[in-house]
N, CA, C and O atoms as CSV, one atom per row, in Angstrom:
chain,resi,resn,atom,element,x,y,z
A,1,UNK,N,N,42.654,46.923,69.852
A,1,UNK,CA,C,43.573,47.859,70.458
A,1,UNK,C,C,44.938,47.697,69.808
A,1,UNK,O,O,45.091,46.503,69.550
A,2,UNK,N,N,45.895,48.354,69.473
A,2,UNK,CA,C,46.857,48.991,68.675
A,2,UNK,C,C,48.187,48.481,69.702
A,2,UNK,O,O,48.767,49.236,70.483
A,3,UNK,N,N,48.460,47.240,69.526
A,3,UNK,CA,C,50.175,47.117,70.468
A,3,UNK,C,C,51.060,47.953,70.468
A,3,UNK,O,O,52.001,47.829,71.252
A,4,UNK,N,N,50.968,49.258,69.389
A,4,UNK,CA,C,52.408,49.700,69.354
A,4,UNK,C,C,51.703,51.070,70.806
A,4,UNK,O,O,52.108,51.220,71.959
A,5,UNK,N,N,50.613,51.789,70.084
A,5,UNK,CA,C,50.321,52.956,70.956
A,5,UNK,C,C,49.254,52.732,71.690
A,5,UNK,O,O,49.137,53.509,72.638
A,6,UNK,N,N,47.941,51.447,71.502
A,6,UNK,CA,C,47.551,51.394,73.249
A,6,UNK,C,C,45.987,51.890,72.455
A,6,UNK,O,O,45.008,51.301,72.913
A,7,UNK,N,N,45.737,52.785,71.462
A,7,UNK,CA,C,43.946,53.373,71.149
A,7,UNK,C,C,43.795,52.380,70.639
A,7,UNK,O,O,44.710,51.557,70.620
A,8,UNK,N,N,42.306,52.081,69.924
A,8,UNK,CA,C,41.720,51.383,70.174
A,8,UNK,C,C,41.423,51.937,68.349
A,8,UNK,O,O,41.551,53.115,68.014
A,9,UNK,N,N,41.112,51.064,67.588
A,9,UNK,CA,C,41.021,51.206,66.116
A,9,UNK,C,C,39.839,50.550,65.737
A,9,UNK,O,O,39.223,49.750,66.442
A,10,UNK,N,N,39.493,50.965,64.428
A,10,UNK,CA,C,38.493,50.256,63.695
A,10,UNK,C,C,39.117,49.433,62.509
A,10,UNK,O,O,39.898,49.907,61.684
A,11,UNK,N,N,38.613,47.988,62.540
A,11,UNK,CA,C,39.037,47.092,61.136
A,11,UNK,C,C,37.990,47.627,59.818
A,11,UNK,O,O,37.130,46.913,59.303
A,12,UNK,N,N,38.217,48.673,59.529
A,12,UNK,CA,C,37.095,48.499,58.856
A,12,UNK,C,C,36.355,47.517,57.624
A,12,UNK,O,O,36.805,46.374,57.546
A,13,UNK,N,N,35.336,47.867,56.737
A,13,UNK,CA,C,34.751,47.014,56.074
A,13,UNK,C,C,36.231,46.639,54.607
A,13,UNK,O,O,36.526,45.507,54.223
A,14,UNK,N,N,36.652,47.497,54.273
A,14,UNK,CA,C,37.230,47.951,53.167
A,14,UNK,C,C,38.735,47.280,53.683
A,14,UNK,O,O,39.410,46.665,52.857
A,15,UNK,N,N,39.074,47.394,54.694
A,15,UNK,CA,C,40.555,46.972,54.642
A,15,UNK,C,C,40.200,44.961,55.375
A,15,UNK,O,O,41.108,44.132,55.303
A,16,UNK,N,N,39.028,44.651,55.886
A,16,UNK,CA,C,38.217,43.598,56.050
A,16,UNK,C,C,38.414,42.434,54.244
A,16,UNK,O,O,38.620,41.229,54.099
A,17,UNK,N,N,38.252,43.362,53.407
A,17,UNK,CA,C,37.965,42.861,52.272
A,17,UNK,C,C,39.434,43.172,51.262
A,17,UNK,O,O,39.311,42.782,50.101
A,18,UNK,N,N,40.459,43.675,51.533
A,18,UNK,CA,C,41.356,43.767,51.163
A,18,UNK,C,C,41.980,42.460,51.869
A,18,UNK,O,O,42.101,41.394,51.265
A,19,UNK,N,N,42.422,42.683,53.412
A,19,UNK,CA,C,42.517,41.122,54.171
A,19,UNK,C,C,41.926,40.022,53.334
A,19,UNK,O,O,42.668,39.052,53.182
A,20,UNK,N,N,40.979,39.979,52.874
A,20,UNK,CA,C,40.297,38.420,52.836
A,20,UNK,C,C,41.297,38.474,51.433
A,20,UNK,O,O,42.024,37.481,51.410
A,21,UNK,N,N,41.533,39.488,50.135
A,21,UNK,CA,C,41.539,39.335,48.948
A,21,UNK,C,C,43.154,38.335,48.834
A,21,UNK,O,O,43.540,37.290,48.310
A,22,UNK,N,N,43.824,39.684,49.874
A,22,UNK,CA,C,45.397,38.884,49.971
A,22,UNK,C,C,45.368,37.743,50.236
A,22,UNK,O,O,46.326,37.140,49.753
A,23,UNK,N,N,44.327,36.814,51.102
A,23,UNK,CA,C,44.618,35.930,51.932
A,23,UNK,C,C,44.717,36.301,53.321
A,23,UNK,O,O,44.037,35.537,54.006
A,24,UNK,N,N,45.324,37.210,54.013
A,24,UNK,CA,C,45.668,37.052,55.504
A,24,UNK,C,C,45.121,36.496,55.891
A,24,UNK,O,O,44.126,36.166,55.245
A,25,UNK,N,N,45.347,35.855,57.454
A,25,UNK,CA,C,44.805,35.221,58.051
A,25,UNK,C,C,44.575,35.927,59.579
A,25,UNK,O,O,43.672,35.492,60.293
A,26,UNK,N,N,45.256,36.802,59.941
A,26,UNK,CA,C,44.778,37.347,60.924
A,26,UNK,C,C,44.444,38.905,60.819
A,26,UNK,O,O,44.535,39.497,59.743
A,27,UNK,N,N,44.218,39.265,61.497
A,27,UNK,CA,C,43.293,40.610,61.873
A,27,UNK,C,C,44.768,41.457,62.594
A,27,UNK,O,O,45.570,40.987,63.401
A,28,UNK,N,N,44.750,42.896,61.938
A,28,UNK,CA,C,45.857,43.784,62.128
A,28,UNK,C,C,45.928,43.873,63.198
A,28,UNK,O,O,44.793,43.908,63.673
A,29,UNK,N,N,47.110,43.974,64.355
A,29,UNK,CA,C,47.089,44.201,65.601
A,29,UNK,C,C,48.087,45.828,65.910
A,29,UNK,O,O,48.551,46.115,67.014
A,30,UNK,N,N,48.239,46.739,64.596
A,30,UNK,CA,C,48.013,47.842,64.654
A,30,UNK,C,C,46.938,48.765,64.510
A,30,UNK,O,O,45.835,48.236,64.379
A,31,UNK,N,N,46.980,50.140,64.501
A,31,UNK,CA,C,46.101,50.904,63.879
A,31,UNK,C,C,46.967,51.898,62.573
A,31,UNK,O,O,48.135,52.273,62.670
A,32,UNK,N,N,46.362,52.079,61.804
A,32,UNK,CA,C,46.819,52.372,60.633
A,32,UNK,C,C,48.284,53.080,61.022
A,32,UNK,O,O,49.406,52.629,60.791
A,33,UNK,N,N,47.965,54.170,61.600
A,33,UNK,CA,C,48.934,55.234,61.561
A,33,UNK,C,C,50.342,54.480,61.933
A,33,UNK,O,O,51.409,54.702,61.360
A,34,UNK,N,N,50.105,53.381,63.192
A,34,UNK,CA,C,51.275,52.455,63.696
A,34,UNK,C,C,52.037,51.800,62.379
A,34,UNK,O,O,53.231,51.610,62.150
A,35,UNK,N,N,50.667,51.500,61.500
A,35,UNK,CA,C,51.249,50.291,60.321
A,35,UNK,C,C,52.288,50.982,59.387
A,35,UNK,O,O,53.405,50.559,59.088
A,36,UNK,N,N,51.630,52.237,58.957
A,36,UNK,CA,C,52.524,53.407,58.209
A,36,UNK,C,C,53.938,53.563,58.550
A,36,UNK,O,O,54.943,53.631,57.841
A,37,UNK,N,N,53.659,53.626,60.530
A,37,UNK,CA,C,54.975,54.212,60.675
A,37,UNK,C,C,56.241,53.114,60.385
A,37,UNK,O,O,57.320,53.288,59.819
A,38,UNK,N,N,55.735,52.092,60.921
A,38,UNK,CA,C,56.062,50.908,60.738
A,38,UNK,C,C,56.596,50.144,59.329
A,38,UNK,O,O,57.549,49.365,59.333
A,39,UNK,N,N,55.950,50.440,58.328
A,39,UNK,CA,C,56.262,50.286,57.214
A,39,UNK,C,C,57.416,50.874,56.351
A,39,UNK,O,O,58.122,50.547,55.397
A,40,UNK,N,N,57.182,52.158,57.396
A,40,UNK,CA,C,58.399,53.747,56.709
A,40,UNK,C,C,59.520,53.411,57.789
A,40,UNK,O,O,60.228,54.387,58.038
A,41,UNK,N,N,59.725,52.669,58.234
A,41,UNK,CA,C,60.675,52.426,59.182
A,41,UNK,C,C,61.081,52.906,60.515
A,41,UNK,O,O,62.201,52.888,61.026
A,42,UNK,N,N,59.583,53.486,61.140
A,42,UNK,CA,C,59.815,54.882,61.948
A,42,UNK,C,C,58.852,54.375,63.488
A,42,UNK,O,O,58.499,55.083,64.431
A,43,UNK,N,N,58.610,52.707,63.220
A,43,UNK,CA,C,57.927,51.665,64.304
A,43,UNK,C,C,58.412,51.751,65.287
A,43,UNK,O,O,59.619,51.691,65.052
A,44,UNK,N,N,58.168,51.926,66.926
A,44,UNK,CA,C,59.023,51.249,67.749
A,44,UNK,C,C,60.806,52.003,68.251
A,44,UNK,O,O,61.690,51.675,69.042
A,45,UNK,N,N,60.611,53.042,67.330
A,45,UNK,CA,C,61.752,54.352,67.691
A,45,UNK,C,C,62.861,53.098,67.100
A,45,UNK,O,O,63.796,52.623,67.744
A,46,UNK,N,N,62.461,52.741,65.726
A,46,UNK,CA,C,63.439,51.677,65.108
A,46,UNK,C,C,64.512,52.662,64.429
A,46,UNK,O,O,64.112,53.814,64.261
A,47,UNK,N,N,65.934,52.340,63.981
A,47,UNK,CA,C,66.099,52.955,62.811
A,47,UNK,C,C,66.245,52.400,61.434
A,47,UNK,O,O,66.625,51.266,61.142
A,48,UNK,N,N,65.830,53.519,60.499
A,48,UNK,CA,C,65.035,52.877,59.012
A,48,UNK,C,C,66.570,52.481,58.353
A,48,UNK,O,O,66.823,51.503,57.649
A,49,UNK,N,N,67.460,53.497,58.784
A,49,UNK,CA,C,68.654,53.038,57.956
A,49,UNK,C,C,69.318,51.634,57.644
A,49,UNK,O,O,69.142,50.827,58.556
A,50,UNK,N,N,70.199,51.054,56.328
A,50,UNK,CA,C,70.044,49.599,56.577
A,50,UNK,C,C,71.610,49.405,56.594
A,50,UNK,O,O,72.292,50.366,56.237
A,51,UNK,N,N,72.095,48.496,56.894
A,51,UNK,CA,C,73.200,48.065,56.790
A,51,UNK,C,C,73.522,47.664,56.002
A,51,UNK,O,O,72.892,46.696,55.576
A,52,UNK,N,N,74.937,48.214,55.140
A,52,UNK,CA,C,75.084,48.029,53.992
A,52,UNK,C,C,76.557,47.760,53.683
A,52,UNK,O,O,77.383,48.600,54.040
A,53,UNK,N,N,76.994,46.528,52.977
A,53,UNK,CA,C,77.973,45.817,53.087
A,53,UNK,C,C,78.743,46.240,51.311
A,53,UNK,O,O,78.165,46.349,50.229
A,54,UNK,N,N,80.020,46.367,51.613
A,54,UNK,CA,C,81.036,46.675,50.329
A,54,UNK,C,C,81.551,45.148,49.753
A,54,UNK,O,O,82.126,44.117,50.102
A,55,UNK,N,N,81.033,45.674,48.845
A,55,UNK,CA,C,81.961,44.154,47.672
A,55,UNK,C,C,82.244,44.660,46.730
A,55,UNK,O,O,81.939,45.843,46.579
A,56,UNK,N,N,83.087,43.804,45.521
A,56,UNK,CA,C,83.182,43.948,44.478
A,56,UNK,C,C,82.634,43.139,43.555
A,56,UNK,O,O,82.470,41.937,43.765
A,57,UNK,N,N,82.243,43.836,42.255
A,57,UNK,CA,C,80.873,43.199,41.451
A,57,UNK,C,C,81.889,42.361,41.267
A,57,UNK,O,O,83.017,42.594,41.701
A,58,UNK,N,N,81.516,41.134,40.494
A,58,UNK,CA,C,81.571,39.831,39.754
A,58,UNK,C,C,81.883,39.992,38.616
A,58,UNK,O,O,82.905,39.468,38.172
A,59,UNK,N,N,81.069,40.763,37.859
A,59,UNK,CA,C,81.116,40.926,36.710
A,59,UNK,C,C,82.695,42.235,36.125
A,59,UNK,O,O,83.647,42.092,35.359
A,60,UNK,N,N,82.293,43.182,36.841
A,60,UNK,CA,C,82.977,44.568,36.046
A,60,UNK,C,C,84.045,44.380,37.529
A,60,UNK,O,O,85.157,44.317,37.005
A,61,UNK,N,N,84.200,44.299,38.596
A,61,UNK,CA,C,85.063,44.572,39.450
A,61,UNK,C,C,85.327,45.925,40.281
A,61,UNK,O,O,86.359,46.201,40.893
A,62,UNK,N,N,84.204,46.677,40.170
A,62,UNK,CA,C,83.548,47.638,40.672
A,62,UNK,C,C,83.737,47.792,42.258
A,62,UNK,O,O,83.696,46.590,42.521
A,63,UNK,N,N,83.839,48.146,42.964
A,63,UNK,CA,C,83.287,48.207,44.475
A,63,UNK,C,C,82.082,49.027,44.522
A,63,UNK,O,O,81.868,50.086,43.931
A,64,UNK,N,N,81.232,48.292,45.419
A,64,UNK,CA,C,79.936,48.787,45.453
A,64,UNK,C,C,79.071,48.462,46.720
A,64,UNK,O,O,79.772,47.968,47.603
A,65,UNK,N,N,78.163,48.555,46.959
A,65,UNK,CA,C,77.576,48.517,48.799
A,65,UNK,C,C,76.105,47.760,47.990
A,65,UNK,O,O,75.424,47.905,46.975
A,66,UNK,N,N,76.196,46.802,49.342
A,66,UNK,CA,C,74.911,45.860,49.196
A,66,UNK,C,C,74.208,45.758,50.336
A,66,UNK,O,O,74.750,45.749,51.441
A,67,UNK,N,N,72.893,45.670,50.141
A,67,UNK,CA,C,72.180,45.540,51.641
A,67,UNK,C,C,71.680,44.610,51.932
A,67,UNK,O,O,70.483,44.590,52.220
A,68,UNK,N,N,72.497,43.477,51.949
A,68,UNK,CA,C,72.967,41.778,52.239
A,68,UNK,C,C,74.144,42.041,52.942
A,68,UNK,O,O,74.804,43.080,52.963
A,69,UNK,N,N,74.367,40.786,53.622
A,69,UNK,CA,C,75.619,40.039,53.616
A,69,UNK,C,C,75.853,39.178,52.436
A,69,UNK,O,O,75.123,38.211,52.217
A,70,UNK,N,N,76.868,39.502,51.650
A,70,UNK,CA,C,77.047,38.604,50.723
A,70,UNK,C,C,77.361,37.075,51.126
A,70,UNK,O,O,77.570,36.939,52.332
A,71,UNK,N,N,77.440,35.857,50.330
A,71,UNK,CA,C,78.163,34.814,50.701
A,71,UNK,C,C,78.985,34.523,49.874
A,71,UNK,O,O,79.193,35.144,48.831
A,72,UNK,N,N,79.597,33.450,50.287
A,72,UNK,CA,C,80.962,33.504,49.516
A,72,UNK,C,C,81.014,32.177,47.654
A,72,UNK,O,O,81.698,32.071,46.636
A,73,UNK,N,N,79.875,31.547,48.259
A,73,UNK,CA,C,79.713,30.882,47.369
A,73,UNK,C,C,78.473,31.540,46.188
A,73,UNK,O,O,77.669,30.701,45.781
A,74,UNK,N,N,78.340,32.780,45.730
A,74,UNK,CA,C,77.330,33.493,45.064
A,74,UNK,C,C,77.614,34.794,44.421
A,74,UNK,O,O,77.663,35.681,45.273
A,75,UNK,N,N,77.854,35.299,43.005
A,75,UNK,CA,C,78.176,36.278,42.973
A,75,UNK,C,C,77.761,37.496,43.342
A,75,UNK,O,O,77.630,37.432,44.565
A,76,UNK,N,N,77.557,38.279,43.073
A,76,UNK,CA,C,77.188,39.740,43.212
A,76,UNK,C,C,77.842,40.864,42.447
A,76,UNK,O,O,79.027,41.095,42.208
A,77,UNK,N,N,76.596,41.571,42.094
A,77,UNK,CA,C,76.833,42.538,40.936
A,77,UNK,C,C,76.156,43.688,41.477
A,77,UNK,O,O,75.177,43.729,42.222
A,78,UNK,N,N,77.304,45.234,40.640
A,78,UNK,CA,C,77.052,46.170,40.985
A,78,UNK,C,C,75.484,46.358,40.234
A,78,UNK,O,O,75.120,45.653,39.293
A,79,UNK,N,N,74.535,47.597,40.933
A,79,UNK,CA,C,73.597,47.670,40.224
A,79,UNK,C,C,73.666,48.086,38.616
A,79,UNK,O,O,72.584,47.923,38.053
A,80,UNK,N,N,74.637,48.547,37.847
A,80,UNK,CA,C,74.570,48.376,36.394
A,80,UNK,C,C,75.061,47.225,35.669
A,80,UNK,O,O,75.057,47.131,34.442
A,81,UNK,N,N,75.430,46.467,36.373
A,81,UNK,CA,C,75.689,45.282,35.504
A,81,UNK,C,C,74.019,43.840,35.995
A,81,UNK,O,O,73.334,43.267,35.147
A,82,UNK,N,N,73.903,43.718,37.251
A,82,UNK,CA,C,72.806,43.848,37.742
A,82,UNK,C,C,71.631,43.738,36.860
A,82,UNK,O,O,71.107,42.706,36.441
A,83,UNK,N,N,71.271,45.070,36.628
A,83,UNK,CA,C,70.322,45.702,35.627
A,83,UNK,C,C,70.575,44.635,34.523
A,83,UNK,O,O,69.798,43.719,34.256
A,84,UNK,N,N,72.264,44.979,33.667
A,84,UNK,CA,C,72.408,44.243,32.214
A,84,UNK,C,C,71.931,42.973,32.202
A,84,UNK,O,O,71.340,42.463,31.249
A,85,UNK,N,N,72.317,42.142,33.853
A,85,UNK,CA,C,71.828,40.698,33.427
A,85,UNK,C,C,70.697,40.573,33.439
A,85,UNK,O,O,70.269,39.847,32.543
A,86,UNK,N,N,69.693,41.154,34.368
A,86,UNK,CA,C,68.459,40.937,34.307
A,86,UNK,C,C,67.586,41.012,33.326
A,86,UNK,O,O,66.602,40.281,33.209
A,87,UNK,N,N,68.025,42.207,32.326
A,87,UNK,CA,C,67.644,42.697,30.982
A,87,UNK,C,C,67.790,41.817,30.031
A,87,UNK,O,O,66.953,41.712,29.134
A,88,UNK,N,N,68.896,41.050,30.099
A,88,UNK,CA,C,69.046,40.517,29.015
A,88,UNK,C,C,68.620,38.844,29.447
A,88,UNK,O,O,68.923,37.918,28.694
A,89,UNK,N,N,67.853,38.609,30.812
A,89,UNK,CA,C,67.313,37.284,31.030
A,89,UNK,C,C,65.449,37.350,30.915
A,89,UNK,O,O,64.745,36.450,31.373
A,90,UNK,N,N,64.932,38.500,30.270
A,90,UNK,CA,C,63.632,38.914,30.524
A,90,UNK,C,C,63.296,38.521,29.341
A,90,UNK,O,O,62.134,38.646,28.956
């Protein structure tokens, strides 16, 4: 039975064997449609929107919005400089 809406679901064979492949260890206590909504941010009359915090990059000095809390001991970079370091650490 489905905690979020209460029907009653099937595990089937196929998502049974997807479970085992990941590892999980327990058995879904949604039904699909819950998991979807849930996933899309739309679970529980949640909202999907995220909180999103202004800094300035590290690098270029940019102001830019992050969906962290930054800390104070760690830089942070706008997403094009971001990108550059990652690119050039691959």
């Amino acid at each position: 039975m489905c905690k979020d809406c209460g029907n009653e679901f099937v595990f089937t064979a196929g998502e049974q064997e997807f479970y085992a492949e990941k590892g999980f260890q327990n058995e879904p206590s949604r039904c699909h449609e819950c998991r979807a909504a849930k996933k899309h941010g739309r679970g529980n009359g949640g909202d999907s929107s995220r909180k999103m915090y202004e800094v300035k990059c590290a690098q270029c000095g940019k102001t830019t919005q992050v969906p962290f809390e930054p800390k104070t001991d760690r830089p942070v970079y706008c997403r094009d400089c971001f990108s550059a370091r990652r690119d050039r650490n691959e």
